[in-house]
N, C-alpha and C positions, 0 to 999 in steps of 0.2 A: 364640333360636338355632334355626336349621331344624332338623329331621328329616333325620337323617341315613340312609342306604340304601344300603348295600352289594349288589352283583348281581352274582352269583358265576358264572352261566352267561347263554348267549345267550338273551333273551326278548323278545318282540315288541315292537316300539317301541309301542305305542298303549298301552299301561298304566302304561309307564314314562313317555310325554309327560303322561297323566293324576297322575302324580306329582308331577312337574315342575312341570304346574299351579296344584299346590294350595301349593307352596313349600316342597316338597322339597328337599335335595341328593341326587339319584341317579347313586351311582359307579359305572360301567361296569367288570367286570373278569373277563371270560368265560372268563380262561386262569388263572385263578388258582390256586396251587398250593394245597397242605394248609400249606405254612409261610408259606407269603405269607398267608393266610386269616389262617392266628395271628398274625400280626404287625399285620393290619389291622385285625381285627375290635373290638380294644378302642375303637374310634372311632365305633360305627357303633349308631344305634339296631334299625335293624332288618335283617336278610338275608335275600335270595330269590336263591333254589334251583333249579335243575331235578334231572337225575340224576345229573349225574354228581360235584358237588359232592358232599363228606360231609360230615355236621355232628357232628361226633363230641364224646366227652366234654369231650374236652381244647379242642377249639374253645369249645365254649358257654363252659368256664370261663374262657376270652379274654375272653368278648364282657361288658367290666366294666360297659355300658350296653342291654346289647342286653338288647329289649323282647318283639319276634317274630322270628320263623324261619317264611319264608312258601316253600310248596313250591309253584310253579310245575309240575302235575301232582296225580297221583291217590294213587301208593303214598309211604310216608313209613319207610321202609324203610333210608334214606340220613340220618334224621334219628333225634337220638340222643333219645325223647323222654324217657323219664324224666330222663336231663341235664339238659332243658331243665324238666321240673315241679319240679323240687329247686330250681331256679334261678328259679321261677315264671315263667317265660319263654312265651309262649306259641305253641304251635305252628298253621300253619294250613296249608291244602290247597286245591285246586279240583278234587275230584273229578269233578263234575259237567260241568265243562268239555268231555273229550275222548270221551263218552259216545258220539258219533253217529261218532265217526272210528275209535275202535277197533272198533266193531264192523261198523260197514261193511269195514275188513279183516280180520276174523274171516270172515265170508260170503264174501271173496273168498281166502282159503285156502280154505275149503271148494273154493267151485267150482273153483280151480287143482289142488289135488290130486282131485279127483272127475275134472277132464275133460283134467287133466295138462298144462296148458296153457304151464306153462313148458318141460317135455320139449320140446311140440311148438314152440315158439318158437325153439328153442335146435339142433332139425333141422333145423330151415328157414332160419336164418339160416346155417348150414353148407352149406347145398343139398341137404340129403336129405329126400326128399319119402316119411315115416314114416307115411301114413293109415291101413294094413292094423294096424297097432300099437297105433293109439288106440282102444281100444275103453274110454269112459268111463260112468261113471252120473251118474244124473241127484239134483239136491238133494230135486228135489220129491220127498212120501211117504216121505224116509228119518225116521225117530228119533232124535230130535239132543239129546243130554243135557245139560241147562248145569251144569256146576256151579259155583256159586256164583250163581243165577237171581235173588237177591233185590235186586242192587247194580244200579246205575244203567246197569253197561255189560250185562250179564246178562240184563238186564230188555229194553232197547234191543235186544241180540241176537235174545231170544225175540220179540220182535214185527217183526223184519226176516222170521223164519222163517218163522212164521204167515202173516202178512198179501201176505208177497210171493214165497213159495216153495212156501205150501200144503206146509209139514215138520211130522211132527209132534215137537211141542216136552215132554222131558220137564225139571223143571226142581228140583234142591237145595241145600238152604240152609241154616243151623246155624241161621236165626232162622224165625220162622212167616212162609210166604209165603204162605198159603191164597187171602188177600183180592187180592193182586195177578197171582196165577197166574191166577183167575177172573177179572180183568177185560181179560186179554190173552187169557184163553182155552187154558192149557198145564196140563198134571197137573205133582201135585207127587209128587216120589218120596220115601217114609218115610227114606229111608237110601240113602246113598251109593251101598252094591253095589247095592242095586236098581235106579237109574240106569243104571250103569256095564254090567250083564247086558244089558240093555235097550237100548242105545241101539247104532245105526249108525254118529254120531257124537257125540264129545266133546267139548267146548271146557271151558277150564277161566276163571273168574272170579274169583277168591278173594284176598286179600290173603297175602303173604308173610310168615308168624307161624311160633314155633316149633313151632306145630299143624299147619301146614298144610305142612311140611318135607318133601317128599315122599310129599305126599297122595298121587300117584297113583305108586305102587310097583310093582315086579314082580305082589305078590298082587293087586292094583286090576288088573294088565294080564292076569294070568291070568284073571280072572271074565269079561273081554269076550268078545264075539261075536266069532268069525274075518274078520280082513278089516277092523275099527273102522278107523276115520281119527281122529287125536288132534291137536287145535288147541289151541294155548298161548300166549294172548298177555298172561299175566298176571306170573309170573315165572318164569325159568326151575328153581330147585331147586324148585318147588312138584310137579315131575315128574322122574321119578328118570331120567334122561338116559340111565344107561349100561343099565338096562331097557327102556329104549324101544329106543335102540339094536338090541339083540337082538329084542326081540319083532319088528323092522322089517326084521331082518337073515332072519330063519328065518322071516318069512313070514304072524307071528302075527297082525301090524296090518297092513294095506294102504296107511298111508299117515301122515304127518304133516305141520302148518302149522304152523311155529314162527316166534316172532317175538319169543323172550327165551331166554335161556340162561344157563350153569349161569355161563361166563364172559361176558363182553363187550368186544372180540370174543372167538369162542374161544379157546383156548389150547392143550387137551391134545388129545393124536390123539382118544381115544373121539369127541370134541365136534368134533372137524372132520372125524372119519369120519363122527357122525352129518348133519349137513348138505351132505355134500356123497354122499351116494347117490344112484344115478342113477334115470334115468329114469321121474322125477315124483314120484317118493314120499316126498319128502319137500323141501315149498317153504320156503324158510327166505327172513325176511327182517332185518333190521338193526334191531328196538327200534325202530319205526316207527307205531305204533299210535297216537300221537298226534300224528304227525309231519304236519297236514294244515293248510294257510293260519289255516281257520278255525279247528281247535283250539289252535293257538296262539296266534291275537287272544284266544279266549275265556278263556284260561288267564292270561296277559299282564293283559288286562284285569279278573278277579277278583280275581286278586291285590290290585292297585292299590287296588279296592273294599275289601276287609279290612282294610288297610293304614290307607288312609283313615280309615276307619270305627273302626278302634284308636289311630290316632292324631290321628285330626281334623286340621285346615287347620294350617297353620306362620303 
């Protein structure tokens, strides 16, 4: 009997043809509810995921065959794992995948709130010709904090900076990144506020755990330099919203690039007050970070390999 494959959100055909392939059955079912899920899943050897699917307790315990739980992406946040190891189910990921796409839009919030670039798009396409206004800085020579510097997107980031910005890159990690910070060439900060005192700008890298629950807090925003720009394209509660808000409001921060948040979309005033401040200071974009041709072949496509690879040919 084939292998059966339930696909809960939209993923690049080329992983899923590579399914097909090998003699598969791969069901398409991109709008799928939370109760349709429970009703279908007792059928299906394995499921793949992107975000917006949850794979919750009550699901796993549907799935009376289910083998893997493959997440199409980086964070696993939407998957319920312990569920799934009680159930010896195994879970997988492609983190590696979207490493070049997220952080290339990481560098381009940088520079859109540094030279305000959406402000200026947004007068001009009005007719108001705003140049006396723009007065922006520049990437190169700022201090740009990673934290979370040791992870693949982190890593990626710091060598966009270095190599093609001439920034200098400070970089933190809960695990030893000694060896990798010296071969890209960025200092490592002993501790978080050290980073955070220090740097121009932030960007945050970090997995969404109940550690890292608003890592960066009012006290995290208080130790910054006057003026930081704060980039977020990791999850949104990993930064306490309604502090930034304020720090963004009175002037503390200069600026922010967010591209995850606390809801999706947002919901409550603070969270559509905070993105919609004017002019330039804060570019928000729509959980897009790995939304690029190629990170999604790559993604698509690993999947398939795992898959494979656990379950050999049909």
């Amino acid at each position: 009997m084939a292998t059966k494959i339930l696909v809960c959100d939209s993923i690049e055909p080329q992983g899923l043809r590579m399914l097909r392939d090998v003699g598969y059955q791969v069901d398409e079912h991109p709008k799928i509810t939370p109760e349709e899920l429970k009703a279908k899943i007792t059928a299906y050897d394995g499921v793949i995921v992107r975000g917006r699917t949850k794979v919750t307790r009550e699901i796993v315990d549907a799935g009376a065959k289910l083998r893997v739980i493959a997440r199409s992406g980086v964070g696993l946040d939407n998957v319920d794992i312990e569920a799934a190891k009680e159930k010896g189910i195994q879970v997988v990921s492609t983190p590696a995948a979207p490493s070049t796409s997220v952080a290339e839009l990481v560098v381009g919030l940088m520079l859109s709130v540094l030279r305000q670039i959406g402000y200026s798009d947004k007068a001009m396409k009005e007719g108001r010709w705003i140049k006396t206004e723009l007065i922006g800085r520049e990437l190169s020579g700022k201090t740009v904090g990673i934290v979370g510097a040791g992870g693949r997107i982190g890593l990626t980031v710091a060598s966009i900076l270095k190599n093609g910005f001439a920034a200098q890159v400070i970089g933190y990690d809960v695990i030893d990144i000694k060896d990798k910070a010296t071969k890209i060439g960025f200092e490592v900060a002993e501790k978080l506020e050290d980073l955070i005192k220090r740097s121009d700008i932030v960007t945050i890298h970090v997995p969404y755990l109940p550690s890292t629950h608003h890592l960066i807090d009012a006290k995290m925003i208080s130790l910054m330099k006057s003026h930081v720009i704060l980039i977020n394209t990791s999850r949104g509660d990993i930064v306490d919203g309604k502090a930034l808000l304020e720090a963004l409001k009175n002037g503390r921060l200069s600026g922010a690039g967010l591209d995850v948040f606390h809801d999706e979309p947002p919901k409550e005033d603070w969270e559509k007050e905070l993105v919609s401040i004017g002019r330039g200071v804060t570019v928000t974009t729509c959980h897009i970070g790995a939304q690029t041709l190629e990170a999604q072949r790559l993604e698509s496509t690993m999947v398939a390999e795992q898959l494979i690879s656990i379950f050999g040919k049909s």
